[in-house]
N, CA, C and O atoms as a Tinker XYZ file with bonds, in Angstrom:
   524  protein
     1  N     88.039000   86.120000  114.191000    73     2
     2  CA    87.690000   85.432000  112.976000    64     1     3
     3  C     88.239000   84.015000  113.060000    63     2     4     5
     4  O     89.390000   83.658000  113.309000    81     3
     5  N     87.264000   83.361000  112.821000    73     3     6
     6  CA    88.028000   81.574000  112.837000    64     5     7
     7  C     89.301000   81.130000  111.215000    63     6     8     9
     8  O     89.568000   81.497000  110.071000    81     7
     9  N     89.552000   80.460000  111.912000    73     7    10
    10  CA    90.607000   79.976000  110.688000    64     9    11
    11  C     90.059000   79.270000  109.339000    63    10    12    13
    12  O     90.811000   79.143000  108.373000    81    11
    13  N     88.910000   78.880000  109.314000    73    11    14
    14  CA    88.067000   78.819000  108.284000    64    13    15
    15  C     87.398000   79.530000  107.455000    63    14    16    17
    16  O     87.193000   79.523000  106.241000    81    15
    17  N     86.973000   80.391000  108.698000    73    15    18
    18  CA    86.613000   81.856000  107.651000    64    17    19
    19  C     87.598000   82.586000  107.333000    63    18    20    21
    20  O     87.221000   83.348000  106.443000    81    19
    21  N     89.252000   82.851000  107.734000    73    19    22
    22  CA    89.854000   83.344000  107.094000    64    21    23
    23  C     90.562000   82.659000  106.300000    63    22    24    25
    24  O     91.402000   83.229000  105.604000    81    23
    25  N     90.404000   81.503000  106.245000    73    23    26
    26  CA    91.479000   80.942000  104.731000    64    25    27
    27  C     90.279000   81.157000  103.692000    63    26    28    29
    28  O     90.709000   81.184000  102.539000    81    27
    29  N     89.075000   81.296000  103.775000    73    27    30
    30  CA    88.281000   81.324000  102.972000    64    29    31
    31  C     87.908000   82.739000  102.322000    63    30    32    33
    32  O     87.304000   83.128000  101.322000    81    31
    33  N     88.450000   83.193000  103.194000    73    31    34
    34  CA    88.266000   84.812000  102.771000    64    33    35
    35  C     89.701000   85.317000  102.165000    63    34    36    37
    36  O     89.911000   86.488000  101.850000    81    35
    37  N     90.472000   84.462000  102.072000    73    35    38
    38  CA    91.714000   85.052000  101.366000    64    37    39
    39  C     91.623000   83.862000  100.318000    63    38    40    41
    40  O     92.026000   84.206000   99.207000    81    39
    41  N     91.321000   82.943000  100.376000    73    39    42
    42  CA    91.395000   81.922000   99.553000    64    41    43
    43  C     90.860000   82.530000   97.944000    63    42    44    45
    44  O     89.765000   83.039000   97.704000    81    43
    45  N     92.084000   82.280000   96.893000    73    43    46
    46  CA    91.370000   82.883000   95.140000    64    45    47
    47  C     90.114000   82.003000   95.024000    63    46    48    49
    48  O     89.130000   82.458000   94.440000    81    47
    49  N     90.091000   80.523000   95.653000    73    47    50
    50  CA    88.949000   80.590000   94.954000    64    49    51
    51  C     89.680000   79.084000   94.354000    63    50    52    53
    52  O     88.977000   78.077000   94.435000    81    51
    53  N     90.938000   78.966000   93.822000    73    51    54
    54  CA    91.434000   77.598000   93.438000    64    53    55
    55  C     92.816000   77.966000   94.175000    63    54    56    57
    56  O     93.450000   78.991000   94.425000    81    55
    57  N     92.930000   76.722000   94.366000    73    55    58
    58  CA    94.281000   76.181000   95.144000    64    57    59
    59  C     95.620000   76.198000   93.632000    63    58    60    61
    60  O     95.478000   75.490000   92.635000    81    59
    61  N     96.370000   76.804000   93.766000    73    59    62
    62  CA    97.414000   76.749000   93.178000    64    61    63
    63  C     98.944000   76.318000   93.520000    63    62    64    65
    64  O     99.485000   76.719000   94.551000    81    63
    65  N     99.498000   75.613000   92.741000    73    63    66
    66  CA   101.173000   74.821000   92.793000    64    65    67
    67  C    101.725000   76.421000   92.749000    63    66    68    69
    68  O    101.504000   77.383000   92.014000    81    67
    69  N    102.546000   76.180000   93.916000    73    67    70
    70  CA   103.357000   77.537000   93.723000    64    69    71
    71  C    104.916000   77.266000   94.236000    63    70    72    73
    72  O    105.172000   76.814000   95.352000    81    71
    73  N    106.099000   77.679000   93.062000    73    71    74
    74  CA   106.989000   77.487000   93.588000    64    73    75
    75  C    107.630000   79.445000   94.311000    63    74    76    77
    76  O    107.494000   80.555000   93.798000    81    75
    77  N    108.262000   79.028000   95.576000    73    75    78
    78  CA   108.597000   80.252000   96.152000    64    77    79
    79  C    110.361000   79.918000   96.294000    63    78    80    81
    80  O    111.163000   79.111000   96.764000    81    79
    81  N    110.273000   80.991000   95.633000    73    79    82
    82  CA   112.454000   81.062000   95.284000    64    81    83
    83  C    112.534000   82.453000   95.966000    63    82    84    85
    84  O    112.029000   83.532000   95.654000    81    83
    85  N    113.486000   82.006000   97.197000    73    83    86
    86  CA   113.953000   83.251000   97.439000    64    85    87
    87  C    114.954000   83.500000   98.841000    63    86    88    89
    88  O    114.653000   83.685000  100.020000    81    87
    89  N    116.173000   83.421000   98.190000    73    87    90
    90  CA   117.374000   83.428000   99.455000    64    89    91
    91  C    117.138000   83.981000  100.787000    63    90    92    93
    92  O    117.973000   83.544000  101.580000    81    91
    93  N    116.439000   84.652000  101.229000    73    91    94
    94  CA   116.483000   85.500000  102.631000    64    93    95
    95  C    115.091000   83.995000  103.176000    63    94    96    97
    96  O    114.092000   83.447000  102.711000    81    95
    97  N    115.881000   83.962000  104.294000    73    95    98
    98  CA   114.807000   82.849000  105.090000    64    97    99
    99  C    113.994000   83.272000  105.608000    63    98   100   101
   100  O    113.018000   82.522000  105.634000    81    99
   101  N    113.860000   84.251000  106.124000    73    99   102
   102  CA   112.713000   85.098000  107.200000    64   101   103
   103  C    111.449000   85.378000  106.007000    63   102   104   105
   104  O    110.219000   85.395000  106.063000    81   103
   105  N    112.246000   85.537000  105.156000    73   103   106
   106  CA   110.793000   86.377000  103.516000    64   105   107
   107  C    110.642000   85.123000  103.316000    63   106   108   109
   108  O    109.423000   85.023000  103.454000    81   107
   109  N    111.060000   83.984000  103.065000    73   107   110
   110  CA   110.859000   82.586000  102.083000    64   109   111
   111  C    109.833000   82.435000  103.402000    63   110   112   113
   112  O    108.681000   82.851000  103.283000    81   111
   113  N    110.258000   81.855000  104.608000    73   111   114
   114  CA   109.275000   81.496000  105.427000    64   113   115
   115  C    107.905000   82.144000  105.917000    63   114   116   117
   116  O    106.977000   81.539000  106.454000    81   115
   117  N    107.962000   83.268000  105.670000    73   115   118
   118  CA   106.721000   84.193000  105.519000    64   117   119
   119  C    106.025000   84.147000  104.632000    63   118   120   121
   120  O    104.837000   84.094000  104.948000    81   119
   121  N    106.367000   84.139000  102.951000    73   119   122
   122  CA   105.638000   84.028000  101.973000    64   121   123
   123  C    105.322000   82.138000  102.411000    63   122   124   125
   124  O    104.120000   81.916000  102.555000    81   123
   125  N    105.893000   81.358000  102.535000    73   123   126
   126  CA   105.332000   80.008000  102.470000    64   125   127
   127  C    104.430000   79.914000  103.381000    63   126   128   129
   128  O    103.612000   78.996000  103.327000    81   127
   129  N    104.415000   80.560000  104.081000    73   127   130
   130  CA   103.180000   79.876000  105.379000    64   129   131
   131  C    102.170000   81.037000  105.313000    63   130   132   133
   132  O    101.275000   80.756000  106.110000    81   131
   133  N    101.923000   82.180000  104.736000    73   131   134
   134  CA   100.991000   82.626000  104.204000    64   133   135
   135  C    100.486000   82.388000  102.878000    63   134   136   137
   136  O     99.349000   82.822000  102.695000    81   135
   137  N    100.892000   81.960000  102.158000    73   135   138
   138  CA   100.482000   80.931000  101.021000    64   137   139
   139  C    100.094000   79.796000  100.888000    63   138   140   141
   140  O     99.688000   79.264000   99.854000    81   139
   141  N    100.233000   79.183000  102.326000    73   139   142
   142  CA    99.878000   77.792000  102.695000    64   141   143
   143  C     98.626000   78.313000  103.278000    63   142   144   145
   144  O     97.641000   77.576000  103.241000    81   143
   145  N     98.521000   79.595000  103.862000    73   143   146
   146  CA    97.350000   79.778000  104.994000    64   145   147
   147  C     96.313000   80.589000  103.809000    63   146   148   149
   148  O     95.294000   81.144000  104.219000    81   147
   149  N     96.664000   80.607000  102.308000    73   147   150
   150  CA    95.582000   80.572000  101.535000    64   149   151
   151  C     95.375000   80.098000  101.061000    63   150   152   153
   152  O     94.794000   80.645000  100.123000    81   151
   153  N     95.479000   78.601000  100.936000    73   151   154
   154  CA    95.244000   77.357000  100.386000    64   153   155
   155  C     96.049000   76.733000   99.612000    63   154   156   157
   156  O     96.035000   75.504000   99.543000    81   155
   157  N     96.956000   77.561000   98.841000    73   155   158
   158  CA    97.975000   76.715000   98.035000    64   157   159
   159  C     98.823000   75.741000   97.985000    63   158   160   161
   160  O     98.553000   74.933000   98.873000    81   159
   161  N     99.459000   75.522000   97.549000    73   159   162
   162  CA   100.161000   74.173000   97.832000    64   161   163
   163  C    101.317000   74.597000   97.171000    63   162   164   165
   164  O    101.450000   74.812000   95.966000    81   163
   165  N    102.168000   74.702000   98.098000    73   163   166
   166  CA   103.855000   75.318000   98.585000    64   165   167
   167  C    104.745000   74.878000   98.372000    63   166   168   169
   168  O    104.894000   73.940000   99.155000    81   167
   169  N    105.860000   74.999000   97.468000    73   167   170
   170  CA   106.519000   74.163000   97.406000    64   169   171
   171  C    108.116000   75.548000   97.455000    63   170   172   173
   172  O    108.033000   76.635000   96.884000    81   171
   173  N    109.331000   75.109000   98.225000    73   171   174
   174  CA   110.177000   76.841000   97.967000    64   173   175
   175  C    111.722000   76.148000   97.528000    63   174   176   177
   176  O    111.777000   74.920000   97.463000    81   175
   177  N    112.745000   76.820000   97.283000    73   175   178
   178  CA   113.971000   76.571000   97.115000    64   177   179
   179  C    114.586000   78.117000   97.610000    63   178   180   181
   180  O    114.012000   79.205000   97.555000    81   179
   181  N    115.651000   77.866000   97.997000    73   179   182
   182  CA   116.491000   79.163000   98.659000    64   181   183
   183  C    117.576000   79.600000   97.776000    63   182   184   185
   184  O    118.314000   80.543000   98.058000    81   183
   185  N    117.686000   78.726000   96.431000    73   183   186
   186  CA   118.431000   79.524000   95.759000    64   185   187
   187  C    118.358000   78.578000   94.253000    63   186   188   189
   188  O    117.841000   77.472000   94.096000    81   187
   189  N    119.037000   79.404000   93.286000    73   187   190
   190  CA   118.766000   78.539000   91.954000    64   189   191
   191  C    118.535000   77.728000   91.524000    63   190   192   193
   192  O    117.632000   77.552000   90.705000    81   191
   193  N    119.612000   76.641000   92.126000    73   191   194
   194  CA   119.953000   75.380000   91.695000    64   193   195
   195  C    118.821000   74.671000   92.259000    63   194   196   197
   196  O    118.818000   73.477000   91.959000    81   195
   197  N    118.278000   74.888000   92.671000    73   195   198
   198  CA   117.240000   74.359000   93.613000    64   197   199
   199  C    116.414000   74.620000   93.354000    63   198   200   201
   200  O    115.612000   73.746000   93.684000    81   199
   201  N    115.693000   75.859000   92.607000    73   199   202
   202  CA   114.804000   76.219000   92.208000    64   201   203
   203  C    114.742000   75.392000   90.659000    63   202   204   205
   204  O    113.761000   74.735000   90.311000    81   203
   205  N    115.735000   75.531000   89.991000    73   203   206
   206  CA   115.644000   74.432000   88.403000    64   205   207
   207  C    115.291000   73.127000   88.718000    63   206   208   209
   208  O    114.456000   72.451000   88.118000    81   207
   209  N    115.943000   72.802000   89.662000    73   207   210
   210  CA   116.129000   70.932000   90.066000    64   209   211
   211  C    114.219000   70.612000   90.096000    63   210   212   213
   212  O    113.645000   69.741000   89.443000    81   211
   213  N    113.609000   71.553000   90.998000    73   211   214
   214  CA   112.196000   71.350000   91.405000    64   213   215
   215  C    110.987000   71.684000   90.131000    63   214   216   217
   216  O    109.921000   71.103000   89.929000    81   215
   217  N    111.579000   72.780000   89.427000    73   215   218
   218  CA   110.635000   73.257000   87.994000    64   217   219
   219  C    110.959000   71.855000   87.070000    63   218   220   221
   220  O    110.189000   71.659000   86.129000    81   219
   221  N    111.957000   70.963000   87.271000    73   219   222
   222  CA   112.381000   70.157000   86.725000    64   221   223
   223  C    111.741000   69.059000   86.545000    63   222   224   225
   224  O    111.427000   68.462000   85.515000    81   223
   225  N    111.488000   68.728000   88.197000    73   223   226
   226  CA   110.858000   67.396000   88.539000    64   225   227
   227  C    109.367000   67.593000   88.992000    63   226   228   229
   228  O    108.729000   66.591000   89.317000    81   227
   229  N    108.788000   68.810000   89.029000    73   227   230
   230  CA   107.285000   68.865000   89.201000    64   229   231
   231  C    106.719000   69.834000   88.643000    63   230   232   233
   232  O    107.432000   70.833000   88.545000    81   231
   233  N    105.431000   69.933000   88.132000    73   231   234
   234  CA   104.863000   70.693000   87.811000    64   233   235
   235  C    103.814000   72.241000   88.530000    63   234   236   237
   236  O    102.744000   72.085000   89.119000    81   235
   237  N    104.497000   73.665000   88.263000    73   235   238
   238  CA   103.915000   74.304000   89.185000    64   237   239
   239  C    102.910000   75.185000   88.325000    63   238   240   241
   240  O    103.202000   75.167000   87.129000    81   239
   241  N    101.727000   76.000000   88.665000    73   239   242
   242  CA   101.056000   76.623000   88.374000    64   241   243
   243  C    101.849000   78.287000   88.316000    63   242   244   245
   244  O    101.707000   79.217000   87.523000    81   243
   245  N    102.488000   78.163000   89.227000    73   243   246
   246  CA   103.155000   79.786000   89.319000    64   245   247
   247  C    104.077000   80.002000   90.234000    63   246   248   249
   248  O    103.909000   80.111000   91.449000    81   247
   249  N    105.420000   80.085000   89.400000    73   247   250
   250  CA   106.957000   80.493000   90.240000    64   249   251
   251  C    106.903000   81.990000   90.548000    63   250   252   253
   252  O    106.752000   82.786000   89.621000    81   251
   253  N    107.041000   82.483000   92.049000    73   251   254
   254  CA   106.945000   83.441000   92.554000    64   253   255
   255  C    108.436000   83.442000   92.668000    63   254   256   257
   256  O    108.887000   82.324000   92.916000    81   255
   257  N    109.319000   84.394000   92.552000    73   255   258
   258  CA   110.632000   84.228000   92.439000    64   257   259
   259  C    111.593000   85.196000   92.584000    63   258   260   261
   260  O    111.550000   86.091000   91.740000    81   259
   261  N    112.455000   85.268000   93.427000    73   259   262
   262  CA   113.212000   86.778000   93.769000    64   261   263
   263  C    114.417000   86.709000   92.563000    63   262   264   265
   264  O    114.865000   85.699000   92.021000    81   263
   265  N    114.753000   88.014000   92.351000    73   263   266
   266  CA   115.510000   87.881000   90.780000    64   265   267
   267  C    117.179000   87.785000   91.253000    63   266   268   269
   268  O    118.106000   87.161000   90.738000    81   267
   269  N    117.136000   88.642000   92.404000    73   267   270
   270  CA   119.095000   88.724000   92.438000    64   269   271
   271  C    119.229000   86.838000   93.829000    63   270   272   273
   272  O    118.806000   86.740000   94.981000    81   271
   273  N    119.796000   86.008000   93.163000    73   271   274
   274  CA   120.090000   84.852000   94.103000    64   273   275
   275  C    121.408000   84.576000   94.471000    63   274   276   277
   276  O    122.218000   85.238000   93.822000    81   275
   277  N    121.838000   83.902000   95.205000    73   275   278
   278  CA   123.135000   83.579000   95.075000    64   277   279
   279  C    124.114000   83.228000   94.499000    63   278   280   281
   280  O    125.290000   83.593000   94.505000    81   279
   281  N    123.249000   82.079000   93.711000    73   279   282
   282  CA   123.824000   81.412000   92.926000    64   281   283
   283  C    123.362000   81.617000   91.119000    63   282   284   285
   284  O    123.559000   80.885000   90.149000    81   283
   285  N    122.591000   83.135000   91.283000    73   283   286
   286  CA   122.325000   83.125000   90.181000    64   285   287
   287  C    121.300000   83.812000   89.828000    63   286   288   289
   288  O    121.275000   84.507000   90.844000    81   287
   289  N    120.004000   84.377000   88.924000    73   287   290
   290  CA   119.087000   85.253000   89.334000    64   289   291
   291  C    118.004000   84.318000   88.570000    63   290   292   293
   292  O    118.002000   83.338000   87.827000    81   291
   293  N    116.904000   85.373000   89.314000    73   291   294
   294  CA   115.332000   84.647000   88.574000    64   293   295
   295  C    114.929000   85.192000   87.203000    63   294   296   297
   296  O    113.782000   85.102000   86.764000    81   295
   297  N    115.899000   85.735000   86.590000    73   295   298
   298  CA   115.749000   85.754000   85.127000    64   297   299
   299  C    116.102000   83.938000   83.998000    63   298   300   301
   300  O    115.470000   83.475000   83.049000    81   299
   301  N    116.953000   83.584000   84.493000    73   299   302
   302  CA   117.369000   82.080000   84.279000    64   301   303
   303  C    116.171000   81.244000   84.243000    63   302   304   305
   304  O    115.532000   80.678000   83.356000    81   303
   305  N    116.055000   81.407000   86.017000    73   303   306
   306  CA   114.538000   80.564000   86.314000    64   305   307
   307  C    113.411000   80.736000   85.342000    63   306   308   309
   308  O    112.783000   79.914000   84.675000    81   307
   309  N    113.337000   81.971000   85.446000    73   307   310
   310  CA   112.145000   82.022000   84.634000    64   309   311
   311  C    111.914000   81.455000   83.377000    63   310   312   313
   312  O    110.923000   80.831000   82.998000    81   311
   313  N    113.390000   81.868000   82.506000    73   311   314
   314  CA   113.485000   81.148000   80.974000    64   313   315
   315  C    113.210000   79.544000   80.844000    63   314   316   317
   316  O    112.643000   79.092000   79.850000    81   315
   317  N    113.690000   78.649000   82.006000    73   315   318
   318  CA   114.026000   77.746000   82.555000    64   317   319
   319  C    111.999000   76.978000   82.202000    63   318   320   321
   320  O    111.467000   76.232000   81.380000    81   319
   321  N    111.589000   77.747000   83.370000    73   319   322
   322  CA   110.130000   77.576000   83.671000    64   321   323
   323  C    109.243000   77.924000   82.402000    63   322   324   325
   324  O    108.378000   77.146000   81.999000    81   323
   325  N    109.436000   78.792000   81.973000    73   323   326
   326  CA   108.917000   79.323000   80.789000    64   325   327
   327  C    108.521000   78.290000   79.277000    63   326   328   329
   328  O    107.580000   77.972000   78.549000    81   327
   329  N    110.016000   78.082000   79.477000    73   327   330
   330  CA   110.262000   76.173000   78.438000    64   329   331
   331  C    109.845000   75.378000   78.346000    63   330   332   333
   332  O    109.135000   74.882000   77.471000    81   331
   333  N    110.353000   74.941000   79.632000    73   331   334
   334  CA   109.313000   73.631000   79.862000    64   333   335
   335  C    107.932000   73.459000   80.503000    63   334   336   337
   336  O    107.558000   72.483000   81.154000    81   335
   337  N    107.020000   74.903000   80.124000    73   335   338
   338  CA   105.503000   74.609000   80.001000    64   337   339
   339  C    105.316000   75.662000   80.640000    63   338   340   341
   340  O    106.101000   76.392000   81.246000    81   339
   341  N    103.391000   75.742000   80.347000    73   339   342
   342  CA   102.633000   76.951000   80.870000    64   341   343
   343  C    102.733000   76.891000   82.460000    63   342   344   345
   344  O    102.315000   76.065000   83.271000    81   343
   345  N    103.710000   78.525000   82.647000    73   343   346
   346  CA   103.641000   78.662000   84.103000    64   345   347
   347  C    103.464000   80.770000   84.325000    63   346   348   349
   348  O    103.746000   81.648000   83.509000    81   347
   349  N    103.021000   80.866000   85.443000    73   347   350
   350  CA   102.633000   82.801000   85.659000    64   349   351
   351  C    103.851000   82.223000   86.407000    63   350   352   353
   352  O    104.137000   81.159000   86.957000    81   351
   353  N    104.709000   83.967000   86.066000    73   351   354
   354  CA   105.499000   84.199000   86.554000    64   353   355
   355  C    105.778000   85.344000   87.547000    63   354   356   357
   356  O    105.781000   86.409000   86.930000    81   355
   357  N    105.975000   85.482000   88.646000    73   355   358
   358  CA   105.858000   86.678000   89.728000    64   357   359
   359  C    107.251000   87.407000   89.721000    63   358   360   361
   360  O    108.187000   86.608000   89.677000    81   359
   361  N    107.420000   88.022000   89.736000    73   359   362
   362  CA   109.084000   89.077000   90.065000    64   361   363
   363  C    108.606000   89.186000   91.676000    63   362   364   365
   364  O    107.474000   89.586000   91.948000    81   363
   365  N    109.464000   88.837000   92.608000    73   363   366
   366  CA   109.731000   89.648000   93.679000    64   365   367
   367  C    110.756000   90.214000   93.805000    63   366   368   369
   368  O    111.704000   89.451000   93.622000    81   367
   369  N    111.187000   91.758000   94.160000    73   367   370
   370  CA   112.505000   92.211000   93.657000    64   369   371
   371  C    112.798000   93.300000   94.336000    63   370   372   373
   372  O    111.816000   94.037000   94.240000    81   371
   373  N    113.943000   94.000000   95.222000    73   371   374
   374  CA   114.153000   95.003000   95.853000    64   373   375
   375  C    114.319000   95.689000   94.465000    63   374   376   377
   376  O    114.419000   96.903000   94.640000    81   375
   377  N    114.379000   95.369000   93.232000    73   375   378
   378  CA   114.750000   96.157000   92.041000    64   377   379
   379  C    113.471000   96.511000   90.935000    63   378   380   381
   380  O    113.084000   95.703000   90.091000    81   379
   381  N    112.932000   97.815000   91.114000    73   379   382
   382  CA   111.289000   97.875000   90.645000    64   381   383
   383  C    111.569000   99.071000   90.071000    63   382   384   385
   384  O    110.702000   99.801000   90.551000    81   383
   385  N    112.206000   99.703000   89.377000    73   383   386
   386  CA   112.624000  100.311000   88.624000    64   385   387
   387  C    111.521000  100.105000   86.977000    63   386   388   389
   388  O    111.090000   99.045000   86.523000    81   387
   389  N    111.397000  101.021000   86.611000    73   387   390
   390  CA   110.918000  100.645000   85.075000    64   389   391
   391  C    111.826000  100.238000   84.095000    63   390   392   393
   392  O    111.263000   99.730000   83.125000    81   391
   393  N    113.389000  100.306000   84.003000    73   391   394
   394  CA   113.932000   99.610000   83.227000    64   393   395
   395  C    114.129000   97.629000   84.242000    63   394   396   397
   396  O    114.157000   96.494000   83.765000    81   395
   397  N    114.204000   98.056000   85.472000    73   395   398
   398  CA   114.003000   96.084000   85.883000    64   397   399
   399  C    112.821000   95.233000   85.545000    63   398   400   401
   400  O    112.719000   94.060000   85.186000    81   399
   401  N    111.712000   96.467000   85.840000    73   399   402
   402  CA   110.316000   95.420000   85.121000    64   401   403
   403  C    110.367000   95.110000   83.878000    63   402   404   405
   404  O    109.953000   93.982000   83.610000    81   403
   405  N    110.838000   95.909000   82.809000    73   403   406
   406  CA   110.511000   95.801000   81.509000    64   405   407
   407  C    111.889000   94.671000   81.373000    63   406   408   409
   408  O    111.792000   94.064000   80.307000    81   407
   409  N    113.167000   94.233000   82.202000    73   407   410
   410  CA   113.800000   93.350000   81.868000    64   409   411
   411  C    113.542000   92.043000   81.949000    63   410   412   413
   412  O    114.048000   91.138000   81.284000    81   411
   413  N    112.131000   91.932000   83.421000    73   411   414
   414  CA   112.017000   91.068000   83.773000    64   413   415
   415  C    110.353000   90.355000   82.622000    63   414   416   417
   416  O    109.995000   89.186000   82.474000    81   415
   417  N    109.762000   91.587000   82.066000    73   415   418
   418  CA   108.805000   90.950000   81.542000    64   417   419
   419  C    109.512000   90.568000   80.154000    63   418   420   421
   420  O    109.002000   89.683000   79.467000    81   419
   421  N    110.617000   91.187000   79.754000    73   419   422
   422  CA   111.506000   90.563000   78.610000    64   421   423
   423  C    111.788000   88.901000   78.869000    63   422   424   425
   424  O    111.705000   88.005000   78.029000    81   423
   425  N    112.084000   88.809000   80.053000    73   423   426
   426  CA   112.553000   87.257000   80.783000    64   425   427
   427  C    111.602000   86.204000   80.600000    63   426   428   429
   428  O    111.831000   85.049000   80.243000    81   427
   429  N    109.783000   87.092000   81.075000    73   427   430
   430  CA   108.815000   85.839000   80.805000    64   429   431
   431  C    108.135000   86.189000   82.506000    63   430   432   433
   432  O    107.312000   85.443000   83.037000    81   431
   433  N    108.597000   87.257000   83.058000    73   431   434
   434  CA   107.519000   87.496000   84.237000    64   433   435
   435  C    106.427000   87.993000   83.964000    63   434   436   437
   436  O    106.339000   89.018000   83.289000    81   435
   437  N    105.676000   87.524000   84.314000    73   435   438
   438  CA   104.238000   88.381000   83.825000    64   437   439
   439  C    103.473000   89.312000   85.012000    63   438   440   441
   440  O    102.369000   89.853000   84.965000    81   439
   441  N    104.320000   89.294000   85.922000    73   439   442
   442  CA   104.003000   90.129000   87.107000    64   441   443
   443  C    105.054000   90.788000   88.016000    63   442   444   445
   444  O    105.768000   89.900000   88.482000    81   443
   445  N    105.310000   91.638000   88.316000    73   443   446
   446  CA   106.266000   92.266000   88.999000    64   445   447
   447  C    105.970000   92.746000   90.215000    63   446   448   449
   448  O    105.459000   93.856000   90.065000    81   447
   449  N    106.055000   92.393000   91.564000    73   447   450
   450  CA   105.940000   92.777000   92.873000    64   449   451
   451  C    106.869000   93.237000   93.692000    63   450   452   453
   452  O    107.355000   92.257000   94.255000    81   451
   453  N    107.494000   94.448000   94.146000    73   451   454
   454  CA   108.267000   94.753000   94.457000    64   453   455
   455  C    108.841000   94.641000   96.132000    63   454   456   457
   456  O    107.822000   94.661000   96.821000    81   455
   457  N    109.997000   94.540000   96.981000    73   455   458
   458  CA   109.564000   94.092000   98.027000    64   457   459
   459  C    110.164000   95.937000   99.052000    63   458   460   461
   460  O    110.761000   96.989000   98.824000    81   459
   461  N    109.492000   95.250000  100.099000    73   459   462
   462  CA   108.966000   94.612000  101.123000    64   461   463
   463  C    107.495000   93.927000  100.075000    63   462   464   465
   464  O    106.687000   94.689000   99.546000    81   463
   465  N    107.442000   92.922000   99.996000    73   463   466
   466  CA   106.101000   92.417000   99.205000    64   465   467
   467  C    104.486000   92.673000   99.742000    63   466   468   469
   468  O    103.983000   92.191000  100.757000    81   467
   469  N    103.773000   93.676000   98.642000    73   467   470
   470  CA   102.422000   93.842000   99.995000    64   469   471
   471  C    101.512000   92.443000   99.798000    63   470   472   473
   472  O    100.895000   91.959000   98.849000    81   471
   473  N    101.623000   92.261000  100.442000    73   471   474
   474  CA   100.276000   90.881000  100.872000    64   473   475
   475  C     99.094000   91.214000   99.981000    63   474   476   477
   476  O     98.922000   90.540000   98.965000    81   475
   477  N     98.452000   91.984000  100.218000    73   475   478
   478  CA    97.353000   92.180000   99.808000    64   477   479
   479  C     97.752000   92.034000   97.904000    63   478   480   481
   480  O     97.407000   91.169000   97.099000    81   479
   481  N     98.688000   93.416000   97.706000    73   479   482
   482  CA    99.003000   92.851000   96.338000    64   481   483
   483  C     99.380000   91.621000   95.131000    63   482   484   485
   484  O     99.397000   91.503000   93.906000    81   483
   485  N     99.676000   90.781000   96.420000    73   483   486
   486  CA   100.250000   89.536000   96.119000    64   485   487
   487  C     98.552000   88.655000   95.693000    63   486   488   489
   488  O     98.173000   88.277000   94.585000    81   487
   489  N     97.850000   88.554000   97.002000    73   487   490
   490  CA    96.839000   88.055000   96.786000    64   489   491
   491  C     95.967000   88.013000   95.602000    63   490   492   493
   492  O     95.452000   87.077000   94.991000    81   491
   493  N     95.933000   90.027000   95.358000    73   491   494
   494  CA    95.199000   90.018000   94.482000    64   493   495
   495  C     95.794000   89.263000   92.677000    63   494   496   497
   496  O     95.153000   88.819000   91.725000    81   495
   497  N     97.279000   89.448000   92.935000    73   495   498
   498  CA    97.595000   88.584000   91.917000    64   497   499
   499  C     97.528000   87.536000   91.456000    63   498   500   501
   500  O     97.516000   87.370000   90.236000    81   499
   501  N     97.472000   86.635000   92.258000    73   499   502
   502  CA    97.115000   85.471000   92.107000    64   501   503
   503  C     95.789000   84.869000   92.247000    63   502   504   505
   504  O     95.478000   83.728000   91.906000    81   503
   505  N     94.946000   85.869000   92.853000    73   503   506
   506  CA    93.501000   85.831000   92.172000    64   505   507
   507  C     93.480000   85.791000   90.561000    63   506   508   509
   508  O     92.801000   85.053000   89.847000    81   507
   509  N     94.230000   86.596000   90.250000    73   507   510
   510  CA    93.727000   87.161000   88.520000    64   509   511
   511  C     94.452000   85.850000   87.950000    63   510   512   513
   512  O     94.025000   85.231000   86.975000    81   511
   513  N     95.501000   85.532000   88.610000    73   511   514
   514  CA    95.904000   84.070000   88.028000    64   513   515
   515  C     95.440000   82.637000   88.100000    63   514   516   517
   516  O     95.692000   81.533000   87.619000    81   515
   517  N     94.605000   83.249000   88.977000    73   515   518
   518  CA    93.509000   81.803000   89.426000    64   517   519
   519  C     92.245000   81.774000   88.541000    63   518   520   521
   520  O     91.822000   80.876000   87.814000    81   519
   521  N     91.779000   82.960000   88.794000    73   519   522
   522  CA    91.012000   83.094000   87.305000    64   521   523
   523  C     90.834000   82.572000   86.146000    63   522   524
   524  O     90.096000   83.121000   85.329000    81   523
């Protein structure tokens, strides 16, 4: 399959600002360059402070965001993002429990993906958010 027909075949359809928060480098660099290889436009931080500083100074369509960080969790972020304007919010989370989702859609996630993260699930999410 050529690389045209597959960004096009994973592609939602619109290009979306996506911020990707998430301490483990091997997952941050995987989700960014398969998110780049579906058209979006990528933007990541590896841990909190970094993740506020950027919701701060640019505007994203949808913070994909791991909840336990180093310096802090993606419940913050989210409130953070939530505030200062319309943004979809993703949970990525080794913690998928029905009392963590229902904490995290308390927070302002409007999606919960649990990890190892499935690709495919991811995609289809952000189809419905492209929508």
């Amino acid at each position: 399959m050529s690389e045209d027909r597959s960004r096009t075949e994973y592609n939602s359809g619109k290009s979306l600002r996506i911020l990707v928060v998430e301490d483990h480098s091997d997952t941050l660099q995987a989700l960014s360059r398969l998110l780049n290889h579906f058209g979006h436009d990528i933007s990541t931080a590896d841990d909190a402070r970094t993740a506020l500083d950027m919701i701060n100074a640019k505007e994203f369509d949808v913070v994909l965001c791991d909840i336990a960080l180093p310096d802090g969790n993606g419940y913050d972020i989210i409130v953070e993002a939530k505030r200062k304007g319309a943004v979809k919010a993703v949970a990525i989370s080794g913690f998928a429990a029905h009392d963590d989702i229902e904490r995290g859609r308390k927070a302002g996630f409007d999606f919960h993906l649990a990890k190892p993260v499935d690709f495919h699930e991811l995609r289809t999410v952000l189809g419905q958010i492209a929508a």
